[in-house]
C-alpha positions, 0 to 999 in steps of 0.5 A: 769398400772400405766399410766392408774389408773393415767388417771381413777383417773383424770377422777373420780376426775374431773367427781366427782367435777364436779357433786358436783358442779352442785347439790350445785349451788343455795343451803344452804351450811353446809362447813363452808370454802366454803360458801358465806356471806349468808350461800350459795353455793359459787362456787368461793370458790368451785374452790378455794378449789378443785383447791388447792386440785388438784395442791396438788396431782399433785405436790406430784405425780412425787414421789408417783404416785399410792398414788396420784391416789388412793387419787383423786378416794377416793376425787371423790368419796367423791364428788359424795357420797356428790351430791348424798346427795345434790340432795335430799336437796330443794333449 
């Protein structure tokens, strides 16, 4: 069981940021932590971020594995609530 809600949690993670990241390219962007000098998607920056949010879930995992799983669907679902956002803004 908890095989398998790890697996799903990856999946949505990933399929989330990924998502995210395709509707941002080219756009204004409103996080401050992830914007380039001229208030641009920096995607540099993106994988930076998501990266470290990531490697955190996997280092925490081994102890609390059905937590971690839970807080990459709850992220990869943030990430697609916000592409969903984004592919109503115009370049």
């Amino acid at each position: 069981m908890i095989l398998k809600l790890a697996l799903i949690s990856h999946l949505v993670y990933a399929g989330g940021a990924g998502i995210d990241f395709k509707s941002s390219l080219g756009k204004q962007e409103a996080n401050p932590i992830i914007q380039s000098a001229d208030g641009r998607f920096s995607a540099p920056k993106y994988f930076a971020l998501n990266g470290g949010y990531y490697a955190g879930t996997l280092a925490f995992e081994k102890k609390h594995p059905k937590l971690t799983a839970w807080m990459r669907i709850a992220a990869g679902g943030a990430h697609i609530a916000v592409a969903v956002h984004n592919f109503g803004v115009k370049k």
